[in-house]
N, C-alpha and C positions, 0 to 999 in steps of 0.2 A: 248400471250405476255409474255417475259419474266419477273420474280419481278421486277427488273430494270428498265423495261417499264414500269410497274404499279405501281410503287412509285411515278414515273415522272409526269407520269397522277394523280395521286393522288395529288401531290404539285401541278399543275395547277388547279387539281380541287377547292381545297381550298383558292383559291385565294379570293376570293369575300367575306370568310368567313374572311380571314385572316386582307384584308383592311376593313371590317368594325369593325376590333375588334382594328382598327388603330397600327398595323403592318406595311404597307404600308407604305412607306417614301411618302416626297410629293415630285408629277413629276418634275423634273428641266427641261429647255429648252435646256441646256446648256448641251452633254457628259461626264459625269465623274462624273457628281453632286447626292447626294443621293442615291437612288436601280438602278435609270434607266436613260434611254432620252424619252423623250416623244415628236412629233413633229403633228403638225397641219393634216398630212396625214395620222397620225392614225397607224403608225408601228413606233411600242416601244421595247423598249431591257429593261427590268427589273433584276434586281440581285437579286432572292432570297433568298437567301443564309446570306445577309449581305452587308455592303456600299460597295460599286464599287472602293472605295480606301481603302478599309480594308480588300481585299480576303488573303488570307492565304491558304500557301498550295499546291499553284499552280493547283487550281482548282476551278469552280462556278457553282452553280444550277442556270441557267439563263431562263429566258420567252422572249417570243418575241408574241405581242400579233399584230394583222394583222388587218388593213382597213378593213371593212364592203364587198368589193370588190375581194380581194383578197384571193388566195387559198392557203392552206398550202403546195403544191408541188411545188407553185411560189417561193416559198423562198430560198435562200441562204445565208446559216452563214459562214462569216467566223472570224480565228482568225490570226490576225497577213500576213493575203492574205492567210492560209491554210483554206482549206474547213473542216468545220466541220458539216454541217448542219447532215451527219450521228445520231449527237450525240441527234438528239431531237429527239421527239416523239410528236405526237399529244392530247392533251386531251380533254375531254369532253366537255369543251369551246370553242376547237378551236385554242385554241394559242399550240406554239411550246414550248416543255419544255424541257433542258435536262442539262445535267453535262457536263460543255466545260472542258476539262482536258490539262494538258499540258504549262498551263500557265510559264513564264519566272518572275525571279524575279525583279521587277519594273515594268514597263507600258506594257500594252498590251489592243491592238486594234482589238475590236471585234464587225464585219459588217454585217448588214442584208440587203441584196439589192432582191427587188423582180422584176425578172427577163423578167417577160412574164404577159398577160392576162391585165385586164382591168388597175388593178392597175401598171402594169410594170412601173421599171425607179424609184419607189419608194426606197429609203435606209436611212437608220439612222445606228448609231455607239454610242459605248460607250467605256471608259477608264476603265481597271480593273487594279487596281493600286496590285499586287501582294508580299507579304512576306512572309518567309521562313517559318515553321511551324513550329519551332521553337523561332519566333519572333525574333524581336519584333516588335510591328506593328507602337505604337503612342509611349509607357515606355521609349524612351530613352537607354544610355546605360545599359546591364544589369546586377547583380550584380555580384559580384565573389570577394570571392571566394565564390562557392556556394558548398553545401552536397550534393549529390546525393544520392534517398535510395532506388532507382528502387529495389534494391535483399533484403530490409529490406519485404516486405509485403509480408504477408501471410496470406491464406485464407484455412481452411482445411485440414491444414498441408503442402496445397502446395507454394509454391511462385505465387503471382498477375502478376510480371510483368520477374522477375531476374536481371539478370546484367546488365549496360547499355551497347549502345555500343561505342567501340572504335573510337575516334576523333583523336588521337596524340599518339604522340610516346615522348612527349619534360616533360613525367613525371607531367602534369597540370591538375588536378583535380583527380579523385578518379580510384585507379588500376585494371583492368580487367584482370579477369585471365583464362586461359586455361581449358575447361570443356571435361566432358569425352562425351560417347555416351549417356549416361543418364542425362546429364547437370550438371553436379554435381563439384564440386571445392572444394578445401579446406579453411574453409570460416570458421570466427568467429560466434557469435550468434545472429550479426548483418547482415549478408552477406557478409564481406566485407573478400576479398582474405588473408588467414593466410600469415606469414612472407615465409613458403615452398611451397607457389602457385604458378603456372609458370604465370605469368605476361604477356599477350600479348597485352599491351598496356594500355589507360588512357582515362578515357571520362570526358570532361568539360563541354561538355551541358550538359550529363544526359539524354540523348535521349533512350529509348527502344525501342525494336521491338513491333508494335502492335500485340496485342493474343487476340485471339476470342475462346470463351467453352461457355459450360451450367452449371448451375447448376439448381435441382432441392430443394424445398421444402419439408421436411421429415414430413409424418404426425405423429410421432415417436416421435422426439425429437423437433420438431417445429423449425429447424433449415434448413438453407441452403447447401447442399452438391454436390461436384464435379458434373458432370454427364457427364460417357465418352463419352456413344453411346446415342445420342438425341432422336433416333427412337428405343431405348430400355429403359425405365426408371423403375427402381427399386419396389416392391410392394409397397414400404410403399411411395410411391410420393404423396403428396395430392392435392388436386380439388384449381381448386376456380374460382368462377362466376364473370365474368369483368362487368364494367359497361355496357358494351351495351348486357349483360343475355346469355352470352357462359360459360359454364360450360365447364373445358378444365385441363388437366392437370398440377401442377404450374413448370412450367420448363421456365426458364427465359437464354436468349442469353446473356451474357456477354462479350462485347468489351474495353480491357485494353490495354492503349496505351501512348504516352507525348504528350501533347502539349506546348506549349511555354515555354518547360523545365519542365513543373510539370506534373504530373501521373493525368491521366482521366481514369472515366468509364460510356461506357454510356449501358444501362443492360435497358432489356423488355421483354413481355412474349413472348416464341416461341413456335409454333405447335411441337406434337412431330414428329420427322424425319425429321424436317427439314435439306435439304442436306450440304447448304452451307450458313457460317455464315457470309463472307463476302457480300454475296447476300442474305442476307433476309429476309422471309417472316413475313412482315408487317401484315399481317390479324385478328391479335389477339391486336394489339394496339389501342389504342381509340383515336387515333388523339389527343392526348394532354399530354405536355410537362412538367417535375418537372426539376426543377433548384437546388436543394439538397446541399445549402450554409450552413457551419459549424462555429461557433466562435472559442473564445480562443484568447490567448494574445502572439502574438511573435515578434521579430525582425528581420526574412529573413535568408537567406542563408544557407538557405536549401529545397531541394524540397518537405520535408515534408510528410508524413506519411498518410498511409491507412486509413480506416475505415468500418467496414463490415455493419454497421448499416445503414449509410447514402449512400455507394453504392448499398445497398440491401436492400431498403425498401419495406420489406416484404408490409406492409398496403396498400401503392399506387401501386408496381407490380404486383399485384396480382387484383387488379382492371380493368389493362389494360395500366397504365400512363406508359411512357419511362422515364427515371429518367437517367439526368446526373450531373456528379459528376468530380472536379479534386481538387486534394491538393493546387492549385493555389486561390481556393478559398474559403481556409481553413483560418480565422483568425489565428488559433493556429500555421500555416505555417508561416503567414509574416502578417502583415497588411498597405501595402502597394498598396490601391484600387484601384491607378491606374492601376498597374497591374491585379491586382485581377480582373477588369474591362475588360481590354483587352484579360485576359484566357478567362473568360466565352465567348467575342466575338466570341474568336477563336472555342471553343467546342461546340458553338449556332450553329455557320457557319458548323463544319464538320458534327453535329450531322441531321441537315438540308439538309444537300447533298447526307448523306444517304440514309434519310429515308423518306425526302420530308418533307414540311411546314406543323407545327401543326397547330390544328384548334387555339390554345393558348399554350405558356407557362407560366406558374406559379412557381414563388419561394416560398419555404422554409428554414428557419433556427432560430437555435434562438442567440442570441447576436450578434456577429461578423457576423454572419449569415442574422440575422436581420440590421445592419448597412448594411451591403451590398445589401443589396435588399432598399431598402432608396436610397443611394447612386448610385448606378450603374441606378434606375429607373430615377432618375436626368440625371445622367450622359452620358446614352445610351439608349433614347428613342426608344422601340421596342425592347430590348434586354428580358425585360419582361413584361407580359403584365398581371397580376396579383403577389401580394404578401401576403402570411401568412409569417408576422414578429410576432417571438417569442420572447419575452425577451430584448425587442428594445431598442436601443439607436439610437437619431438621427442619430448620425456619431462618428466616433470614437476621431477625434483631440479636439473637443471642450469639452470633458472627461476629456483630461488631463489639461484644465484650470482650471474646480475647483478642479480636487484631487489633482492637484499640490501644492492645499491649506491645504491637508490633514494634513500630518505628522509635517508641518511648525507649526499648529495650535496643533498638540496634541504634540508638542514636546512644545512648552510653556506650557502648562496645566499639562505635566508632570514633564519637567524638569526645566523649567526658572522659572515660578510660582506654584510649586508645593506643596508650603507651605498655598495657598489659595483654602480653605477646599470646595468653591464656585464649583470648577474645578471637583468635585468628584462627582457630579450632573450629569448624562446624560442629563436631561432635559434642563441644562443652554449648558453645550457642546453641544446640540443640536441646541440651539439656534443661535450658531454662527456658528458650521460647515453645518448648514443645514440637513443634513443626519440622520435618524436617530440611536439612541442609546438606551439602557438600560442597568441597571441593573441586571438582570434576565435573560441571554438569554435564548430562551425556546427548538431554534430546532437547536443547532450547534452539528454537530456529536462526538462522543467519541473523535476519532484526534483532532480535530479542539481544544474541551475545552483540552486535552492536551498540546497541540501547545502553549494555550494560558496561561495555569497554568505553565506550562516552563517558558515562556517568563517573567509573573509576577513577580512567584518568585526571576526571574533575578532580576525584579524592587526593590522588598522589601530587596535584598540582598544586593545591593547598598544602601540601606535608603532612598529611595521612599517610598512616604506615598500611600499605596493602600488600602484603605477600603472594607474590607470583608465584605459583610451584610448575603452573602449564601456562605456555605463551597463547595455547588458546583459551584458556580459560577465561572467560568475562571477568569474575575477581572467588580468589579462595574467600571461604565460608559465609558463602554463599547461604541465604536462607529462603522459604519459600514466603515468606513475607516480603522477600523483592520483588521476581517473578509473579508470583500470584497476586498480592496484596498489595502492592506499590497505590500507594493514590486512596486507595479506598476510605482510610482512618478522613481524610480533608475530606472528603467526598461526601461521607456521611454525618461528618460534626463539624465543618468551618463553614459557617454563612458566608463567609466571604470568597466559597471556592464553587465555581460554576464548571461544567459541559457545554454549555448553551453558546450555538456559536451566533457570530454580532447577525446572520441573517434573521435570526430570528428574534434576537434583541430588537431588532430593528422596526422586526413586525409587529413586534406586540409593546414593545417598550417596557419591559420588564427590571428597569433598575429599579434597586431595591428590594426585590426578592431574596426572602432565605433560601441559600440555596446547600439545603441539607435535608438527609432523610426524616430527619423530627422536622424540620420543618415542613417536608412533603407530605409526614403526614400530622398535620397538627388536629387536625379534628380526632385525632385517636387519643392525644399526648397531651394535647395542651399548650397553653401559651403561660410562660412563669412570671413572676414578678420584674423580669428584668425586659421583657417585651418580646422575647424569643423564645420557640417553643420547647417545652421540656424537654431535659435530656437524661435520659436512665442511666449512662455510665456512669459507674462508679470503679476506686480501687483500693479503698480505705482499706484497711488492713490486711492487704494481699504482701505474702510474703514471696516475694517471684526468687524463683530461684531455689527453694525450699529442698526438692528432690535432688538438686546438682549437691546441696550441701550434704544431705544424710548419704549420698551414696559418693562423697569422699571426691567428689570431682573441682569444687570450690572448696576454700578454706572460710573457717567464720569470716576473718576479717573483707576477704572480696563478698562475701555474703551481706556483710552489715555494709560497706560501701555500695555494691549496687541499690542496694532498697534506698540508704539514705538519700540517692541520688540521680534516679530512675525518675522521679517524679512525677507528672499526671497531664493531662487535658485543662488548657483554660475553660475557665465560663466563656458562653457564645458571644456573650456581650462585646469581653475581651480580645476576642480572635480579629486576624488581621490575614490581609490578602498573601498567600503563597508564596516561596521565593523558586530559583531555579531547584527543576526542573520544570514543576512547576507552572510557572508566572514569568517571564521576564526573560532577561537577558542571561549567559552567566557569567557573575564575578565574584570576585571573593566574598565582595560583602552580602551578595547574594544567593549563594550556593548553601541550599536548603533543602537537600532530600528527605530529610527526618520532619520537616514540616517542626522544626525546633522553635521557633518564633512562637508559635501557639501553644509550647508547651510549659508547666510550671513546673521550672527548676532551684534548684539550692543557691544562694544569692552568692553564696561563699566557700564555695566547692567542695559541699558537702561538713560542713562545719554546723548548718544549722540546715536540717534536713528539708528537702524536699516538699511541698506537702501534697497530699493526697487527693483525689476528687471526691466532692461528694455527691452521687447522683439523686436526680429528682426522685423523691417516693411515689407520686402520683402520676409518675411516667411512668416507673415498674409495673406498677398495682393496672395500667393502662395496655402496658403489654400484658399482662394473663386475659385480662376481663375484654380485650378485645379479640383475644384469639389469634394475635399477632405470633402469640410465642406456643409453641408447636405443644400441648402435654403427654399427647402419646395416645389417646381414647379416641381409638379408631379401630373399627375391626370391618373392615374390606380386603379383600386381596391385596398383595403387596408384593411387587418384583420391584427389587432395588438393585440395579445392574451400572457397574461404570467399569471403564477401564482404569486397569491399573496407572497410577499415574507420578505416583513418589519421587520416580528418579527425574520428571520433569520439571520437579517443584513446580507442579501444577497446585492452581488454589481447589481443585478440588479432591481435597483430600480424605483416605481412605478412613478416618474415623469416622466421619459425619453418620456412614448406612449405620454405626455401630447404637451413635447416641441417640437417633431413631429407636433404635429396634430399646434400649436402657430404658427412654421415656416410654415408652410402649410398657416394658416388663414395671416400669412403676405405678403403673394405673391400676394391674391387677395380675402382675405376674405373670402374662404372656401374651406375647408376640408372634404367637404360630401362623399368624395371618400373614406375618413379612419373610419375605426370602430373599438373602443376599447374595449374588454374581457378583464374581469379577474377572474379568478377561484381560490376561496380561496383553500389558501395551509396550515392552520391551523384546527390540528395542525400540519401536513405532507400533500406532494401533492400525492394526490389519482385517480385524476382525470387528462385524457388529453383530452380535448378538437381540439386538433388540426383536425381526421379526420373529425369533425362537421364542421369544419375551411373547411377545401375541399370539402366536401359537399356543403357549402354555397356559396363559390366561384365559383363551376361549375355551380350553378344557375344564379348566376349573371353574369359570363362568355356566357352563353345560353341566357340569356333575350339582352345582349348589342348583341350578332350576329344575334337575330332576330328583334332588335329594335334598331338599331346603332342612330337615333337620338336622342334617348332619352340621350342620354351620360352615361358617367358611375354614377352619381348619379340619374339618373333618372331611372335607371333600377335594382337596388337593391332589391332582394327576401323581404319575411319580416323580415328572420334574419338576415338580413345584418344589424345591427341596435344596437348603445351600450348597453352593457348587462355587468354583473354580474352574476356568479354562484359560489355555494356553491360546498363543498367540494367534491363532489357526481357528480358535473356537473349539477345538476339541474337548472335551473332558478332563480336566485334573483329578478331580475327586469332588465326591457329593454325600450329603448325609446330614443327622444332625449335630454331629461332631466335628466338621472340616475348622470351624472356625471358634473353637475350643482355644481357653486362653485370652483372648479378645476380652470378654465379660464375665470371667470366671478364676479362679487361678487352677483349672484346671491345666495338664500338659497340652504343649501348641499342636493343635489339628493339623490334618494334610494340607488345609487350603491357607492357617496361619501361619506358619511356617514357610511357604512358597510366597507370601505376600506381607511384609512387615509393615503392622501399622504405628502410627505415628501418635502423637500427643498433642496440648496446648498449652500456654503457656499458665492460665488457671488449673489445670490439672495436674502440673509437677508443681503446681502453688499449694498441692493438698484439696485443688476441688473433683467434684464426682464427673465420671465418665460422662455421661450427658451433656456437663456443662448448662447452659442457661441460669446461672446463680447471677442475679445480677448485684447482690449486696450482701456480702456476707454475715454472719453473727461473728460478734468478735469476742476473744476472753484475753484477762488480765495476760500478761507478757511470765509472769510468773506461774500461771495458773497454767499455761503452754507448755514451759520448761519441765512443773512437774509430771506430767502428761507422758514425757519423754517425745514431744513434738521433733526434736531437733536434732533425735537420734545418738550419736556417740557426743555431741557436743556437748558440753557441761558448762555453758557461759560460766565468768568468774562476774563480781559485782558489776565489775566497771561496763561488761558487754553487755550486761544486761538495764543498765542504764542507758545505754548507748541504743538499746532494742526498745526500751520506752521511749525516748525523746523521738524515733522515728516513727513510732507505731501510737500515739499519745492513744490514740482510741482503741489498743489492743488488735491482737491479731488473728486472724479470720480462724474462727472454729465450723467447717464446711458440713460438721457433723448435725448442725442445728438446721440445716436446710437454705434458703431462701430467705430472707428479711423482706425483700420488698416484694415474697408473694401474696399476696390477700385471704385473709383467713377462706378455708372451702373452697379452694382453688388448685 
C-alpha cells in the first residue's frame, strides 16, 4: 500500500477511538447536518475531516461506513455524478475511507449507492458545503487593510515562508517583486521589496506557496537546524525516544504554508530518508495532536509573525506529538476569536486530511493562548478534545470591563484626590481596585523599575505627592493595573491609539483605521449610529469602592467623593490621540498616564457629578451570541496551571482559573472536568510544570478511550486532582479541598492559604466571582439602603441625596444577573 493508503486506513481505524473520545458529531437523519447522514439501512457518509458545511479547501477525508450485508466492491461514490470511489481505500473496519478532492466552491453533492449483492439499491448522500482556503468560512467580511509578513520569518537564517503571491496588478496590498534564480530581491530588513525592486505585482490575501523541509535537532547546540538531505543528517543530530519506546533520530518534517490568510505550520517527527514530504510517512507519530495557541494583546491587520519555539516544540516533537501552529491563532496577531476560531477549524481540517484522525487533540498556551482554548472548546465542540491552559483567563472581552476601571480609579487617587494621603496605601487602593498592589515590588525587572522611576519622577515633577518609603522602589502603592495593564484601557477603546508601526502604515496606508478591539472586531459588534463600532462597556450604577466602605477602611464621605468623581470612558466618536507616555513628547501640558483626556469628568470638581457610560446593548447581546464571552458549557479535560505571580503584579492574575471554574459550576454545577495548578514563582519561576501537564493528560485521555462511560470526570488519573507546588515543582498539597475558600466560604485549604488570591474592581463593587456582568440591574438608592447594602452606614437625608444625584439611574443590584445578557443565554 502506498503511505496514502495507510493514513487512510489509519483515519478509519481510529474511528471507534475517536467517537468515544466524543469527536464524533451526533448522526443527523437529515444530509448536510453535522460529520454525516446516517440512515436506517446502515450506509453512512461521515466527514472526517470537520462539519460537512465548513470543508475548506476543496477537499474532505470522508468515511462511508456499509450495512452488515454489503461488500465494499458493492459501493459507488460519487461527487457531483463524478465517480470517485477510486479515491477510497478499505480499512481495517471495513468502511471505505478516502480524500474526495476537487470539490467546487459552495454545495457539492456527494453519493454512495450500493450497486449489486444483497444489500443492492441502497444510497445515501451528503451536502459538503465548500470555501475557499483562503476563507472565510463563518467571520464575515474580512479585514483590510491587512499586513502581510509571509517574507518577514525566518528561521536559521533562512526565510519560513517568502513573498506572497501575486493577486492584482490595481497596487492593493503589499508589492511583490521580481526574484533572481536564488530567490533573492532587493528587500529591506523586513522583507519588503526596496524602492529599486522590479515590482511584479501586489498580494491582498497574503497567500504563500506551501514549503515542506526538515529540520534536524543539534545535539551541539540544543537547537533546531535546516536539514537539506533527510536521508543524510549531520553527526551531531541527536536521538530521542517517542512515547510509544523508538529511539530514532530527531529530524522532524516541517510543512509551512496560509490558511485563511495567516501562516500555519504543522511539524512531526520523520524517519530518516524519507522520500517525499508531501506524502509522508506517518510511522514515527503517536497518533496525537498539539494545538500550539500563543497570547499577547493586538488589534488585527496583520498576518502576524513567526515563532520558532511554539512551531518547534522541541519537548512534544521529540515524543512523537504532530504540533500545529498558525499566526491566526496568535493573541499577539489579532484577538478577534472568532476568527481565530475558524483558522484553527481550517488547519484541524487540513492537518487531518493529511495525516488521518488523531487518537486526540490537545491544546496548549498560556494567556491568549489559554482564552482560546476556553473559548473555541465552547465554541467548536470536537475542535479539541483536551486543554493545558496556562496563565488563563476566562475569555478576553469581559477583561476589559474591569480594567476599563483601572486608570479611571488611579487617575482620582492620583490626580483628582491626590492631596488625601489615604490613597498612598496599596492596601486601601487595593481595596477598591481589587487587584493587587504594594509598596515593595519584589520581582519587576531592571526595565520595568525604570519605566516606572521615569514615569514617577514625571509625577513628582508636576507636584504630585509620591511617597518614597524605598529608594528602590519604582513608586509606593504601586498597583497591578500599572505593571500589568498600563496601555491596555486606549488600546482596546481609543480609535485614535495604534501599535502599528509607520512601516507598515506605509505599506498599506492605513490612515483612518479604528484602531480598537470593537473595532477589530466589528463584524461581531457592529457599527453604531455614531460610525464607530459598538462598544459594550458600561459603569452606570457601579458603586466602586463599596467593600472598602462596609469594611470600615473609607468613610462615607471619601465614599460619595470617589463615585461622584471617578467618572467614565468617552464615546469613541469623542476620543482624542494619547498624551505622554503614550504619544509625544513630555510636558506638563502633556503628561497623561491615566489617558484622562478621554475620560468624562465632573466639570466642577465634583459638585455636579461625573457621569457614567452607557454601554451598547447590541454589543453585549453580541458578545454572548457570538461566544466571545466564555459561559462555562464545556466538558473536556481541563489542566489550568500558571505560576504563582501576585508579588509581580503580573497581569495575570490568580483569580481568572477561579472565574473559569464559577462559570463552569453555573451551567450545571460542575466543573470536575477542570484542575487547578499552581507552582510558586517566589521568588523567580524556576519550575515548569507543563510537561507533567501532558503527561497527566495523556492518562486521562487513555483511561476516557478505554472507559468512554465513565465521562471525563470519571476517568481521571490521580493527578488529575488540584494541587499546589512549590518552587522546585514539588508537591504542596493536592485534593479536593486545597483550594477551599476561593468559591465557597468554607475554611482556607492547604493550597489557599500558601497562595492569596486577589479581587476586581466590579467585585468589591458587589459583583459575582466570575465577573463578565457587563450591565448591571440597578434599584432605587433607597431601596439599596433598606437592603442594609451599605452595611453599618445609615446615610442621613442629605447623603442620600447626594447618592441620587450620582447614581440618577440607581445603583447596581448584581443579584438580578446580567442586563445585556440575551434571554436563553
Amino acid at each position: 500500500m502506498s503511505s496514502f493508503v495507510v493514513r487512510r486506513a489509519l483515519a478509519a481505524a481510529t474511528t471507534l477511538t475517536v467517537a468515544a473520545l466524543g469527536l464524533a458529531a451526533a448522526e443527523s437523519a437529515s444530509a448536510g447536518q453535522g460529520h454525516g447522514t446516517h440512515h436506517r439501512n446502515g450506509l453512512r457518509i461521515t466527514v472526517l475531516s470537520g462539519e460537512a458545511d465548513q470543508v475548506s479547501g476543496g477537499d474532505a477525508l470522508l468515511e462511508v461506513t456499509l450495512p452488515k450485508k454489503a461488500r465494499p466492491d458493492d459501493v459507488r461514490v460519487t461527487l457531483d455524478g463524478d465517480d470517485v470511489t477510486a479515491a477510497f481505500d478499505i480499512s481495517d473496519d471495513g468502511t471505505l475511507v478516502g480524500l474526495v478532492e476537487g470539490l467546487e466552491v459552495g454545495e457539492n453533492r456527494v453519493k454512495a449507492v450500493i450497486s449489486k449483492g444483497a444489500a443492492g439499491g441502497k444510497r445515501t448522500s451528503i451536502t459538503l458545503v465548500n470555501h475557499p482556503i483562503s476563507g472565510p468560512i463563518f467571520s464575515g467580511p474580512q479585514q483590510q487593510p491587512f499586513v502581510c509578513t509571509t517574507a518577514r520569518g525566518r528561521f536559521d537564517g533562512r526565510m519560513i515562508l517568502g513573498q506572497p503571491l501575486v493577486d492584482n496588478q490595481d497596487h492593493f496590498g503589499i508589492p511583490v517583486a521580481a526574484e533572481d534564480e536564488n530567490g533573492s530581491y532587493p528587500q529591506d530588513g523586513r522583507g519588503y521589496p526596496t524602492a529599486d525592486a522590479d515590482i511584479v505585482g501586489w498580494s491582498g490575501d497574503c497567500a504563500a506557496e506551501t514549503r515542506y523541509g526538515y529540520v534536524y535537532r543539534s545535539n551541539t547546540d540544543n537547537r533546531f537546524h535546516w536539514l537539506d538531505d533527510p536521508a543524510d543528517p549531520p553527526a551531531d543530530t541527536a536521538t530521542t525516544t517517542t512515547m510509544d519506546g523508538k529511539t530514532v533520530p530527531f529530524i522532524v518534517r516541517w510543512e509551512r504554508g496560509t490558511i485563511n490568510r495567516f501562516v500555519y505550520s504543522v511539524a512531526m517527527l520523520a524517519p530518516v530518508g524519507e522520500a517525499d514530504p508531501t506524502q509522508p510517512d506517518d510511522s514515527l507519530w503517536n497518533r496525537r495532536l498539539v494545538f500550539s495557541f500563543q497570547g499577547g494583546v493586538a488589534i488585527g491587520h496583520t498576518q502576524g509573525t513567526t515563532s520558532d519555539s511554539a512551531m518547534l516544540p522541541a519537548d512534544l516533537l521529540k515524543l512523537g506529538y504532530g504540533v500545529m501552529w498558525s499566526s491566526g491563532t496568535r493573541t499577539s496577531t489579532h484577538y478577534n476569536l472568532q476568527v481565530g476560531g475558524e483558522t484553527a477549524l481550517m488547519l484541524k481540517e487540513h492537518t487531518v486530511e493529511t495525516h488521518g484522525v488523531p487518537d486526540y487533540t490537545v491544546a496548549v498556551g498560556g494567556s491568549g493562548g489559554a482564552i482560546q482554548q476556553y473559548v473555541y472548546a465552547q465554541n467548536h465542540p470536537g475542535l479539541i478534545d483536551a486543554a493545558i491552559a496556562q496563565y488563563s483567563y476566562p475569555d478576553m472581552v469581559t477583561q476589559v470591563i474591569h480594567v476599563g476601571d483601572c486608570e479611571l480609579l488611579e487617575h482620582y487617587f492620583d490626580a483628582t484626590d491626590r492631596t488625601n494621603a489615604k490613597w498612598k496605601d496599596p492596601e486601601v487602593r487595593q481595596a477598591i481596585i481589587g487587584l493587587n498592589g504594594t509598596s515593595y515590588p519584589k520581582n519587576l525587572s531592571a526595565g520595568d523599575i525604570a519605566q516606572w522611576n521615569q514615569l514617577y519622577a514625571a509625577y513628582q515633577a508636576l507636584g504630585y505627592q509620591v511617597m518614597t518609603r524605598d529608594p528602590a522602589s519604582p513608586a509606593p502603592a504601586l498597583m497591578e493595573c500599572k505593571p500589568g495593564w498600563f496601555g491596555l484601557t486606549p488600546l482596546a477603546m481609543n480609535p485614535m491609539f495604534t501599535d502599528v508601526d509607520d512601516l507598515d502604515k506605509l505599506a498599506q496606508g492605513v490612515e483612518g483605521v479604528e484602531w480598537t478591539h470593537w473595532g477589530d472586531t466589528v463584524n461581531i459588534y457592529g457599527v453604531g449610529d455614531d460610525g464607530y463600532a459598538r462598544v459594550p462597556w458600561d459603569n452606570v450604577g457601579v458603586q466602586y469602592g463599596l467593600k472598602a466602605l462596609t469594611d470600615g477602611l473609607i468613610t462615607p464621605q471619601e465614599f460619595l467623593d470617589l463615585n461622584a468623581e471617578v467618572g467614565s470612558w468617552k464615546d469613541s466618536a469623542d476620543m482624542v490621540e494619547e498624551g505622554f507616555p503614550f504619544a509625544g513628547p513630555f510636558t506638563p501640558q502633556n503628561f497623561d498616564p491615566w489617558s484622562a483626556r478621554n475620560m468624562k469628568l465632573s466639570p466642577d470638581g465634583g459638585a455636579t457629578p461625573a457621569p457614567r457610560r452607557e454601554g451598547d446593548r447590541e454589543a453585549m447581546r453580541a458578545a454572548y451570541t457570538s461566544g466571545m464571552q466564555f459561559q462555562g458549557d464545556i466538558d473536556i479535560p481541563v489542566i489550568d496551571w500558571r505560576h504563582y505571580l501576585e508579588d509581580d503584579l503580573d497581569m495575570h492574575n490568580t483569580q481568572q482559573s477561579f472565574a473559569s471554574r464559577q462559570r463552569m459550576l453555573n451551567v450545571d454545577g460542575d466543573a470536575s472536568n477542570q484542575v487547578i495548578w499552581f507552582t510558586d514563582a517566589r521568588p523567580s519561576e524556576q519550575f515548569d510544570q507543563t510537561p507533567m501537564a501532558f503527561a497527566v493528560m495523556d492518562q486521562w485521555m487513555r483511561n476516557i478511550a478505554a472507559n468512554p462511560k465513565r465521562g471525563v470526570a470519571g476517568n481521571k488519573p490521580a493527578q488529575a486532582v488540584d494541587s499546589c507546588f512549590a518552587t522546585d515543582g514539588s508537591l504542596i498539597a493536592s485534593g479536593k479541598r486545597v483550594w477551599d475558600g476561593v468559591l465557597d466560604d468554607r475554611a482556607a485549604g492547604e493550597c489557599t492559604q500558601k497562595f492569596p488570591i486577589y479581587s476586581s474592581s466590579r467585585r468589591v463593587a458587589g459583583g459575582p466571582y466570575e465577573g463578565g456582568v457587563w450591565k448591571c440591574a440597578t434599584q432605587p438608592v433607597e431601596r439599596a439602603i433598606r437592603k442594609g447594602l451599605y452595611g453599618a452606614w445609615k446615610p442621613t437625608a442629605e447623603q442620600v441625596a447626594r447618592l441620587e444625584a450620582i447614581f440618577p439611574d440607581g445603583v447596581c443590584d448584581y443579584a438580578k444577573g446580567d442586563v445585556g445578557k440575551p434571554r436563553g443565554r
